[in-house]
Every structure is written in C-alpha cells, then in structure tokens.
N, C-alpha and C positions, 0 to 999 in steps of 0.2 A: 848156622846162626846161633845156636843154643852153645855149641862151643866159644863163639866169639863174645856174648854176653858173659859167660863165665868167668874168660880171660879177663877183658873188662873191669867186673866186678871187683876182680882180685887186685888189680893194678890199684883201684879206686882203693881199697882196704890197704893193701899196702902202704898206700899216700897216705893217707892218719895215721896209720900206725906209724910211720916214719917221722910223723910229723909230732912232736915230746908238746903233749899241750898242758905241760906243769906250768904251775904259776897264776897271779893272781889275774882275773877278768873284771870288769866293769861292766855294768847292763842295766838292761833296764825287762820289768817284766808286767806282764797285765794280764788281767782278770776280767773273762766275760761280761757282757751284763747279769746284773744280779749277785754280784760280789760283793764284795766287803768295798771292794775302792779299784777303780781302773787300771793304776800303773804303781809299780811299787820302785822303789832299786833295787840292785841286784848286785851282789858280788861273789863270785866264787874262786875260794884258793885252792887248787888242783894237785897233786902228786900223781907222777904216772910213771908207773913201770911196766910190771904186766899185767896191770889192773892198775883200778884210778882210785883213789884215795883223797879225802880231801874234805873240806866245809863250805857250805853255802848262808850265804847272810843278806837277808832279804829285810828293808827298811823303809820306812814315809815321814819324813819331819824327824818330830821328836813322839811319834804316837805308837811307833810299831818298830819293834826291834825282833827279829825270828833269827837267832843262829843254828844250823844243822849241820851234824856231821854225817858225810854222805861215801857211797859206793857206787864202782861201775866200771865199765866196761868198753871196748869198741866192738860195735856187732855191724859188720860188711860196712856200711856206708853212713854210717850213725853212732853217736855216740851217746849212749845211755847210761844215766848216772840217776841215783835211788838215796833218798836222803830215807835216815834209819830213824823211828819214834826211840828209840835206844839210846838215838847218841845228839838230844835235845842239848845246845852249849845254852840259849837263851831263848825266853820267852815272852817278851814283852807286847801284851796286845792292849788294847782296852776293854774292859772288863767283860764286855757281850758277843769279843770276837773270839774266835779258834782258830787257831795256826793250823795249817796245812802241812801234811807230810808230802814232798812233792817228786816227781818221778821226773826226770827231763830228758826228752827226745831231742839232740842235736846236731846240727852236723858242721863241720869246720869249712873255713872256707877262707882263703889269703887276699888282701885289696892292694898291691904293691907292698908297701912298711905294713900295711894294716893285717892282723888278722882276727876273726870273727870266728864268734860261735852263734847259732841263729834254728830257731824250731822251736818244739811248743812244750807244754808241761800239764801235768795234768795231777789231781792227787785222792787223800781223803782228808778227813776229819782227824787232829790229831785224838778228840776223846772217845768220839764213835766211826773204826774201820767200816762201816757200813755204810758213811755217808761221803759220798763222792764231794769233793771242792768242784766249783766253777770254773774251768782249765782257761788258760791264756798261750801267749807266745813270749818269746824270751828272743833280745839279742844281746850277745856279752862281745868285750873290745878287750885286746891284751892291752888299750890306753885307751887314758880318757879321751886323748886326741880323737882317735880313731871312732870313738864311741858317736864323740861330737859331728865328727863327718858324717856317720851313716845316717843321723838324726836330723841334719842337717838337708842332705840330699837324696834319703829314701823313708821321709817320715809320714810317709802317708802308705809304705807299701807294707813293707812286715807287721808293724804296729802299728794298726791304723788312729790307733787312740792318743799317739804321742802325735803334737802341734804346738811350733815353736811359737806362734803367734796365734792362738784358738780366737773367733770369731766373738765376739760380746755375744749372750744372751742376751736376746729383747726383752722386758719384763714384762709382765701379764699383769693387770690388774682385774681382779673378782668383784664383781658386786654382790653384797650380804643385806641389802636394804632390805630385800622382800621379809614378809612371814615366812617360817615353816610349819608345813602341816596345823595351820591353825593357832602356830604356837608364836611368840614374838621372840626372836634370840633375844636373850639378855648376855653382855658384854658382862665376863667374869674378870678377866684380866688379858693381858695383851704379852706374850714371852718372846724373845729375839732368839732363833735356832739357828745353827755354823754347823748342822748335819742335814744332808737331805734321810739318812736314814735315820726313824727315828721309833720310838717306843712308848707304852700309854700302860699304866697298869691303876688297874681300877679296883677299889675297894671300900667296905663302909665304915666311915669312921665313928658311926654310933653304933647302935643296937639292932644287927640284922633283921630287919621285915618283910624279905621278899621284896626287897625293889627291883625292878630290871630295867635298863637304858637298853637303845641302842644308840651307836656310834655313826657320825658322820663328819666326813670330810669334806669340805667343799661342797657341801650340798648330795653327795654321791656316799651311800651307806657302806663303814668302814667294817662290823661288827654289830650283828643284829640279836638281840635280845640276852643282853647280859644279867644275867643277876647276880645283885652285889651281896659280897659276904665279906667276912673276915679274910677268906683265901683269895689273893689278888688273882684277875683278870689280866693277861697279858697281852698285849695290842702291836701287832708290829707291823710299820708303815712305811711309803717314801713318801715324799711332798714331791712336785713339782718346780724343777729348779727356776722355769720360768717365772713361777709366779711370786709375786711380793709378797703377799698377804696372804695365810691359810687360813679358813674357818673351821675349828671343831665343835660340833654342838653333841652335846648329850640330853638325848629324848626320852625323856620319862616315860615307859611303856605304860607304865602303872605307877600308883605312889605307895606302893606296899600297905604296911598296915598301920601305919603311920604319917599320915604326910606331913611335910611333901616326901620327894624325893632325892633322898641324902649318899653322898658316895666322897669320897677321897681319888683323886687323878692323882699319878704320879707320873710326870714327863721325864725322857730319858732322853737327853740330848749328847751321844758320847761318854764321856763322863761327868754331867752334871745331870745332875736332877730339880726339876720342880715341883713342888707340889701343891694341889688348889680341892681347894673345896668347894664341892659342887652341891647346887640347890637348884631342883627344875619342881614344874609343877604343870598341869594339862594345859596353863597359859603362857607358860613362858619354859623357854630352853635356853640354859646356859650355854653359852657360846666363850672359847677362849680362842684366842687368834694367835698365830703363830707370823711372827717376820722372817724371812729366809736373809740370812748375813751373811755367804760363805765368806766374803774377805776378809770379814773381820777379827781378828783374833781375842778373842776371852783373858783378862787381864784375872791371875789367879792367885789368892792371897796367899802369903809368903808365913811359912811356920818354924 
C-alpha cells in the first residue's frame, strides 16, 4: 500500500511538472471575515522553468492597486509561490490599509479547454512580519472565459463569497426616540457613510480639562471612558450593513473643569474625513447619525 501511494504521488507531481503553467491567470481572491474587503481580483503572470518566477497583481475598483513580484516552486501535489516584501512593483491602498505579503498554496487542475489554479493563501503585514493578514481562497483561469464558467457554475463551492446575483439586504430601521441614561440626545449633524468600516478620532479643540466621554453605537458602548486631550483618541468600528440609520452619541462622563464638555470628532470614512464639534453636558448627549449608502458613489472634486 505505502509503495503504491508513493507511485501515485509521483505520477501526480509529474502531471504538474509536465504541465508548463507560464503565462498570464485571471482570478478572483477573498478575504475572511474581518478583512479589509471580501473579494479582490487577482491576476498572476507566471514563468516556469525549474522554478516559478513571475508577478502577482491583486486589485478592487479604482481603490486598491498591490503589484508583487513573486517565487516558487512545485512541492508533490501543490504549487507554492511566495510573493517577496523585496520585490514591491506597486502599492496602492487607502490610507489606513496594509498590503499583504501573500504566500499561495495551489493546485492545478484541467476542465476540457479550461484550466485552473484553485486553493488558499494566506500572509502577513507588509509593515509589521508579526502580524499575520486574514487568509482567504483563490481561484485563477488561463481565460476569462473559463473564469466566468467556474463562477458561473461553482459559485457558491470554492468561494463562497462570490454571487452572481447576491440576495438584497432588508434594511433595519433603529429607533433613537428614547432618553439615554437621563440624558436627551441632541442631533449634531447627520453624515452619509459608503464604508461599513469606519473610524472616530476624538480630541479637544480647546483647552484640555479632564473631560472624558464614553462612546456609543446604537445605543450598545463603543469605547468607555475616554479622556480628551490634545493627543487623538482613535476609535475603530464596523456599522451594521443592514441598518439605515446609525446613532453615535458621546456621553459626558464628567464635564472636566470647565463645562460643559467640549471635544472635536473626526470621522474617517475611507478616504474622506469629517469633522464635528462636539458639546454634551449631564442633560443632553450629542448624538451624530451616520446613513449607510454603499451604492452610492462620492462625486470628488477635480484639481
């Protein structure tokens, strides 16, 4: 038995190695929960001799551009290829993301005309090696024909994330009518957000006195007992894609030595920023409400 697995094995490695997978691929790849973004594209230009040489170019829209040039190998029944922090061609993220150096475990596999590369990936941090990326799966098409087939007809097995037709989200409506804690929200302003991931940095735009808020989302505490200084407070969140309407309120723990209680918000929607000035006091809690838009695209002035 152990000799016949052997043999086996060997035929199987032979088949790849036999099999010259130079040349350009099409794909598509994704990222667990708690990534940067679910599914990216994927393209990789291949050289293979006796070793694999080549570039990987991984992209979303016009927001994400990662070129890497990468190394690797056939090992028995797999093909593993190691994109190098070295050999960075481009780096196009926005501002609060890191590219990934990413490692790919693959294996080949022929559909009549079509063939595939299909398996997972996994990486770190290009600025900190200590911090492991979020791994996903990968499938790459020597055409986009072929691409479009397997998406087509196994889009719910390898990547489960990709849906040629994804189901509508029902919307969720919040009611904010109640009091909090004693306190009446007061409506500061109302911002439209096109990121479920999003960011808060909190700071005093006067004369530090010991104030401290805490933070809440939807009624549910985001960040508890901040104190505001000069040196921002950074806040990082997702919203609920169901829902329409998010509430933030900032709760005056105290009113330092001063009142009331005075701070500067600074929202980080991608790459835009807002920023509001916030005034609470033991009666009343600033509240800013956030609208969820993903459709809608940000019309961006032209310089």
């Amino acid at each position: 038995m152990k000799c016949f697995l052997l043999i086996f094995l060997s035929i199987l490695t032979q088949d790849i190695l036999a099999q010259n997978i130079s040349g350009k691929w099409f794909g598509k790849i994704t990222q667990g929960p708690g990534g940067y973004s679910e599914l990216y594209d994927l393209e990789l230009d291949l050289s293979q001799r006796k070793n694999i040489w080549g570039d990987s170019y991984s992209f979303k829209d016009n927001s994400v551009r990662i070129r890497i040039g990468l190394s690797g190998k056939v090992d028995r029944d797999s093909i593993r290829l190691y994109e190098s922090i070295d050999w960075i061609r481009e780096d196009f993220v926005p501002w609060d993301w890191v590219a990934c150096i990413k490692k790919f475990d693959l294996a080949y596999r022929s559909d009549g005309a079509y063939e595939y590369l299909e398996g997972t990936w996994s990486g770190i941090s290009k600025d900190d090696p200590n911090e492991a990326c979020i791994p996903g799966k990968v499938i790459l098409s020597k055409t986009i024909e072929g691409l479009n087939k397997f998406l087509e007809q196994r889009k719910d097995s390898v990547i489960n994330t990709i849906a040629q037709n994804p189901e509508p989200i029902a919307p969720v409506l919040v009611d904010f009518n109640s009091n909090f804690m004693e306190t009446e929200p007061k409506k500061v302003t109302e911002i439209n957000v096109y990121n479920a991931d999003l960011q808060i940095q909190l700071l005093d735009y006067m004369k530090p006195d010991n104030d401290t808020v805490s933070v809440y989302l939807n009624r549910e505490i985001l960040a508890k007992n901040i104190q505001i200084s000069k040196r921002p407070a950074l806040i990082k969140f997702r919203i609920d894609k169901r829902i329409v309407l998010h509430e933030l309120l900032l709760y005056a723990e105290n009113l330092g030595l001063i009142p009331p209680n005075t701070s500067e918000l600074i929202l980080i929607d991608g790459e835009t920023k807002h920023r509001v000035m916030i005034v609470s006091d033991k009666q009343k809690t600033a509240a800013i409400y956030l609208r969820y838009k993903p459709q809608e695209k940000k019309v961006k002035n032209s310089k």
